[in-house]
C-alpha positions in Angstrom: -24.4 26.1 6.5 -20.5 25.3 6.8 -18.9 25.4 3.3 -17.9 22.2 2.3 -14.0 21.0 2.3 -12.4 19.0 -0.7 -9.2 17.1 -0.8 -8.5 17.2 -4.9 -5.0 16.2 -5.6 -1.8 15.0 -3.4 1.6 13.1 -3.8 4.2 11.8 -1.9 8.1 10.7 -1.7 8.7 7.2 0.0 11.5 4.8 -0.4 8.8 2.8 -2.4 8.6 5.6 -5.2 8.9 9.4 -5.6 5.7 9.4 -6.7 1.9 8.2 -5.5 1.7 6.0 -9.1 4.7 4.0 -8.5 3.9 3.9 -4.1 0.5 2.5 -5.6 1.9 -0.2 -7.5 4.5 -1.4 -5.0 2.0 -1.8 -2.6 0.0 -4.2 -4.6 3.0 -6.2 -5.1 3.0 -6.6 -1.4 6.8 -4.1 -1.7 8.0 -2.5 1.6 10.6 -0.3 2.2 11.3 -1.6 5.5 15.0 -3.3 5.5 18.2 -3.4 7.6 20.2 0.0 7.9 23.7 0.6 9.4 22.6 4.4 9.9 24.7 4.7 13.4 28.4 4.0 13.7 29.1 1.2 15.8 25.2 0.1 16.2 23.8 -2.9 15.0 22.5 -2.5 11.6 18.3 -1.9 12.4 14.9 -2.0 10.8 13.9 1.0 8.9 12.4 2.3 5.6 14.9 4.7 4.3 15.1 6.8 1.2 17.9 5.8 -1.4 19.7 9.5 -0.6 21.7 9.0 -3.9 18.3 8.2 -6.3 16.8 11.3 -4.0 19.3 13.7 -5.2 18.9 12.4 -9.0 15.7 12.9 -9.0 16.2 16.4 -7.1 18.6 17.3 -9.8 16.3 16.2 -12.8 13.7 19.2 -11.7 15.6 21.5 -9.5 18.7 21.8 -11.5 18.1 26.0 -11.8 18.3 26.0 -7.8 21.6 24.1 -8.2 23.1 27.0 -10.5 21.9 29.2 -8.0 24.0 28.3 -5.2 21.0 27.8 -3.3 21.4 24.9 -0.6 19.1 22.4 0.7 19.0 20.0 3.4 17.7 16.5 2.7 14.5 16.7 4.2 13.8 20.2 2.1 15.0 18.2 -1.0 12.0 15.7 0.3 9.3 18.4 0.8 10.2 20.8 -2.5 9.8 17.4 -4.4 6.7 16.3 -2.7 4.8 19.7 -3.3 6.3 20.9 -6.5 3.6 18.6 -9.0 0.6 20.5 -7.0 2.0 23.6 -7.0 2.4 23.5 -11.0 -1.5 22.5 -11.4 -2.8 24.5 -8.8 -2.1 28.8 -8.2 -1.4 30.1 -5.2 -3.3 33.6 -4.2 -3.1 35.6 -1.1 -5.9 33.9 0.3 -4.0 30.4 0.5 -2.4 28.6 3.0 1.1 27.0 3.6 1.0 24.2 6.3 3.3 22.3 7.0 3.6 19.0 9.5 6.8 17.5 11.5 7.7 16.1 14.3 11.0 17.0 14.2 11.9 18.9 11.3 16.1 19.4 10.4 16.8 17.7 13.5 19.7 17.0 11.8 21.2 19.8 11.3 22.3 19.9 15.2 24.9 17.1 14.5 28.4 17.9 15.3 26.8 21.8 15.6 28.5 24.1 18.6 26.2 26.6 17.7 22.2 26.5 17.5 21.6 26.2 13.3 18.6 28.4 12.2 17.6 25.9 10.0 16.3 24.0 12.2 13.7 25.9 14.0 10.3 24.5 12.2 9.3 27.8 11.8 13.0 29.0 9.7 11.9 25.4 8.1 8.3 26.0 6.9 9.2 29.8 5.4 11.9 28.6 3.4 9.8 26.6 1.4 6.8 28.8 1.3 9.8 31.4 0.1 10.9 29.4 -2.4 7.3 28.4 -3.9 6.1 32.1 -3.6 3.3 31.6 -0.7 2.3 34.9 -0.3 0.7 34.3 3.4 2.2 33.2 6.6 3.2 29.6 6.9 1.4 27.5 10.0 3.6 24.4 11.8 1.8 21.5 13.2 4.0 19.5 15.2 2.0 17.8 17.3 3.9 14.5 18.1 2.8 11.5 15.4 -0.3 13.0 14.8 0.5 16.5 13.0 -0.1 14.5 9.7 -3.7 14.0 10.4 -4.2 17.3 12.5 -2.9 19.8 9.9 -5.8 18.0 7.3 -8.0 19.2 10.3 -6.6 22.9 10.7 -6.6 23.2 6.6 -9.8 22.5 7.1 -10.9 24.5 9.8 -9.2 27.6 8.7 -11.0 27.7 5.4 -14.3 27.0 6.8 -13.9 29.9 9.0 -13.3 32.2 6.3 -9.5 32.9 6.5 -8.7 31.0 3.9 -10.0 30.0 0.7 -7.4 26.7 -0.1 -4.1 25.3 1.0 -1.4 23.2 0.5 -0.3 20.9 3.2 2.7 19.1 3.6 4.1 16.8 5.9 7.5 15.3 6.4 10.1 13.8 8.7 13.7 12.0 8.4 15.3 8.8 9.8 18.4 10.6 12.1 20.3 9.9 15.2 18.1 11.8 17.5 15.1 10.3 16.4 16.6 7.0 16.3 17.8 7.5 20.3 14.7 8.9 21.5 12.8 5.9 20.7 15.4 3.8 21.9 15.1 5.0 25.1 11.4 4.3 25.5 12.8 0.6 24.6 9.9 1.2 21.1 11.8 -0.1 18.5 11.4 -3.3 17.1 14.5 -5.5 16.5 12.8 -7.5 13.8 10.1 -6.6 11.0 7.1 -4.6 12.2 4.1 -6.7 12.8 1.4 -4.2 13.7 -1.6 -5.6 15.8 0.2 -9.1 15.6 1.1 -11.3 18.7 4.6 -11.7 18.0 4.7 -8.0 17.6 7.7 -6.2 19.1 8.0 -2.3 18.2 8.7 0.0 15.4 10.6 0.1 12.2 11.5 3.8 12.0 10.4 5.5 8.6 10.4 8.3 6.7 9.0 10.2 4.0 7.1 13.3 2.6 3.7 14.2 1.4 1.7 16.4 0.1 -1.9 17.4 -0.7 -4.3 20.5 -1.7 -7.3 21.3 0.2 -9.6 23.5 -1.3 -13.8 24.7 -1.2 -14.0 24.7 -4.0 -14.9 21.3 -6.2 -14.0 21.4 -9.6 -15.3 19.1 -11.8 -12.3 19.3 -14.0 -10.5 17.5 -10.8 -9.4 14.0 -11.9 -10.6 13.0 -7.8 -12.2 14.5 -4.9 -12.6 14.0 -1.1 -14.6 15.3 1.2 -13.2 16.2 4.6 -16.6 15.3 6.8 -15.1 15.7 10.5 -12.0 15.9 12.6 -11.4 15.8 16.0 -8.3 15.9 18.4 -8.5 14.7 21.9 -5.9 14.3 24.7 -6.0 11.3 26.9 -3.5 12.6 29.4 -2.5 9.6 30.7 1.5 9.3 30.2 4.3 11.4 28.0 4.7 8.1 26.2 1.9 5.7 27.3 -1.7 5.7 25.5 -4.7 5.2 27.7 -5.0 1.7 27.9 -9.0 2.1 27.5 -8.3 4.2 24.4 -10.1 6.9 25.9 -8.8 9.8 23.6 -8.8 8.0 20.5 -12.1 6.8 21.4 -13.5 10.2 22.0 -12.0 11.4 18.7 -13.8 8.4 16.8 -16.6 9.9 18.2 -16.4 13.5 18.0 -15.8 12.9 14.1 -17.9 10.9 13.3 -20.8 13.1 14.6 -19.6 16.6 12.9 -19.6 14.0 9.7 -23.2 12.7 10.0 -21.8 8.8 9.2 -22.6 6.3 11.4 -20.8 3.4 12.3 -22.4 0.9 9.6 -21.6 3.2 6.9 -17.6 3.7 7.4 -16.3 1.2 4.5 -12.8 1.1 5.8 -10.1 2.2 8.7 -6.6 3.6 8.5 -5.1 2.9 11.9 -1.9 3.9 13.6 -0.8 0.5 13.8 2.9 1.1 15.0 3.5 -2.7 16.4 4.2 -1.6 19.8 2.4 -3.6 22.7 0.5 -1.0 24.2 -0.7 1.1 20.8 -2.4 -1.5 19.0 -4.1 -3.1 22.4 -5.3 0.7 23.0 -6.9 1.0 19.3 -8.5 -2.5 19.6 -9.9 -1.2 22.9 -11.2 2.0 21.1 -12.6 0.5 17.9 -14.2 -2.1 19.8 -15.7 0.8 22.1 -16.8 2.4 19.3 -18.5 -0.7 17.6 -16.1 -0.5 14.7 -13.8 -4.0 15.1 -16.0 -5.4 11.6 -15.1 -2.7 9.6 -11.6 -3.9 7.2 -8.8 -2.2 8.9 -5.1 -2.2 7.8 -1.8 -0.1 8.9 0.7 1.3 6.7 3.7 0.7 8.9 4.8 -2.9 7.7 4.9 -0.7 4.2 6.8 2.1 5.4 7.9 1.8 9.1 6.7 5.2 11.5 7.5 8.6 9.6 6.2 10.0 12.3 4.5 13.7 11.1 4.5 12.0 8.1 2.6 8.9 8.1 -0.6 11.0 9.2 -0.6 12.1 5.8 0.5 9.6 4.1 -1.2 6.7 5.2 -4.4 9.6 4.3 -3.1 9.6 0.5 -3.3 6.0 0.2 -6.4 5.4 1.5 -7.8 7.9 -1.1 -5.9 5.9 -3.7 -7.5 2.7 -2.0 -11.0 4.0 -2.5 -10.4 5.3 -6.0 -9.1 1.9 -7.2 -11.6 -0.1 -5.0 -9.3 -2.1 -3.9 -8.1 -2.9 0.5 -5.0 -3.4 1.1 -3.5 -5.7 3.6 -2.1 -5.2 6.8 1.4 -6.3 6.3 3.1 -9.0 8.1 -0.2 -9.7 10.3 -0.8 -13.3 11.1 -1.8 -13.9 14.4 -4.0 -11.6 16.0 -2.1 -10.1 19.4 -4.9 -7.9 20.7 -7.3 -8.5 23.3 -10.4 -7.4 21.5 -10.9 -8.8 17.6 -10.4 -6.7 14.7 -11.3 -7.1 11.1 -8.1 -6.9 9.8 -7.2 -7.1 5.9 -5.4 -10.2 5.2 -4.8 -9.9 1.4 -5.5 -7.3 -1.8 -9.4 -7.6 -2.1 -11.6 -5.3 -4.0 -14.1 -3.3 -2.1 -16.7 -0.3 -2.8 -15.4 2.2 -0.5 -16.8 5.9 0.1 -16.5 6.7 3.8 -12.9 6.3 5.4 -12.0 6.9 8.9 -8.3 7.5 9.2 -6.5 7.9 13.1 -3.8 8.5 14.6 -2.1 8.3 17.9 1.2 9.8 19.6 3.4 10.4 22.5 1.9 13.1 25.0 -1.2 11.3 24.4 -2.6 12.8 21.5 -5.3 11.2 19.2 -6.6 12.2 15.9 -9.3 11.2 13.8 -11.2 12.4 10.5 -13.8 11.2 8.6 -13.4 11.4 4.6 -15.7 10.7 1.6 -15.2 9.5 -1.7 -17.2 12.3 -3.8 
């Protein structure tokens, strides 16, 4: 028998709130960070959801103001992560037998900017030991960077690792930061949006960029002393291999990792209470997931996505769109998939309209990215 895998605390730093309370209570105001940005000189001001960088480094300095004194130096995206992970590390020790994981797509990107030379900072590997350094990990820190699904994959290797004996807890973050290279990249597949993100809606037209850290502890242990508790049920990862940026358009690899969950979970399709989609408001991703939930017999079950909230933080969202599912289930209550009006999907889905309470215990969260990766896990409200 497979020891059983618990999610037990988390938090996060969004431009809604550097905090999972004060994210919670923006989104049931209906808040997003989503706004216009003049992040590129002479570009258009653009859709994103950017961090305040002036209310990050106050709240930086109100609990790392030793590191200051130090001399020690961090980028903006560390400043994101140390935040993010410093609450869990206070209420939970780390031993030689826990794990350090961290998730990004494209880590300190920005540190290449007006760079003649190749920084080390950002390699993702230089990235991820420099804050397991500066927390004390004692083992050696695992990457997932896996495209937009690394947030939801490295729940899946946390997972996977401790069932298989290696480890007996971890922390996982995840994390990734509006820049210039980001901002061009998706440019030129023509993905961003030039208005307000409208996932699965038919006047949809792209993504708001995003950013954003998160963080949560994974253990096997369940503590009854734990204020929550989730249990991690399946996982599953599937390529579709059908295009470096285009998904299936049957939804074949987020279909089969629907599936592939769902089994190692035991749930069947009547009993999953809710859905976490993608949702990125691009033409082809939410046509695919229709496609795929549809497939799977899934397009009744309440869906929402996140991104009307908080744009695409790419190895971010994974895990944070994960957090506040949790916090949906815990406070009963469905949020609704911002800025949807008009459904722009070829196959019907039961998407959430308004806040509306709800009994929810099984969640199925997914993800999709470029290179054709899909993600899926199944989670329980213990």
């Amino acid at each position: 028998m497979r020891k059983e895998i618990y999610i037990t605390d988390y938090n996060c730093v969004t431009p809604l709130g550097f905090d999972v309370s004060s994210n919670w209570k923006a989104l049931l105001e209906g808040k997003s960070g989503v706004a216009l940005h003049k992040i590129i000189e002479n570009q258009e001001p653009f859709y994103a959801s950017r961090i305040d960088s002036e209310k990050l480094n106050e709240e930086f300095n109100k609990f790392f103001n030793s590191v200051q004194k130090d001399n020690q130096d961090f980028t903006r995206l560390e400043k994101m992560f140390l935040l993010s992970l410093k609450p869990l590390i206070e209420k939970h020790p780390i031993s030689d037998e826990t794990a350090f994981i961290l998730s990004t797509t494209k880590g300190n990107i920005s540190l290449l900017k007006n760079q003649n030379a190749l920084p080390e900072g950002v390699f993702l590997s230089n990235l991820a030991q420099k804050i397991a350094d500066f927390f004390g990990f004692k083992t050696k820190p695992i990457v997932v960077s896996n495209a937009c699904v690394s947030g939801v994959m490295a729940i899946a290797v946390a997972k996977n690792i401790i069932q298989a004996g290696k480890y007996k807890d971890a922390f996982v973050i995840a994390g990734d930061e509006i820049s210039e290279f980001v901002i061009s990249g998706f440019n030129s597949f023509q993905a961003i949006g030039t208005e307000i993100c409208k996932p699965y809606d038919k006047n949809r037209d792209g993504i708001n960029i995003g950013e954003a850290t998160a963080a949560v502890y994974i253990t096997s242990e369940s503590n009854k002393n734990e204020k929550f508790s989730f249990k991690i049920l399946g996982d599953s990862a599937i390529n579709d291999a059908n295009h470096i940026s285009g998904p299936s358009r049957t939804g074949d690899g987020l279909f089969a990792s629907i599936k592939n969950a769902m089994i190692e979970a035991k749930v069947p399709v009547e009993k999953i209470d809710f859905i976490s989609a993608h949702g990125t408001a691009t033409i082809y991703n939410d046509e695919m997931e229709a496609i795929a939930f549809n497939r799977m017999e899934l397009q009744n079950v309440p869906l929402n996505s996140m991104k009307g909230y908080y744009g695409h933080c790419l190895g971010a969202s994974g895990l944070l769109e994960s957090i506040i599912s949790m916090e949906s289930a815990l406070n009963n209550i469905l949020i609704p998939s911002k800025n949807f009006e008009e459904t722009g999907t070829s196959q019907s889905l039961n998407i959430i309209k308004e806040n509306q309470p709800a009994e929810i215990k099984y969640i199925l969260k997914t993800a999709s990215g470029f290179g054709g990766c899909n993600a899926a896990i199944v989670l329980e409200k213990c």
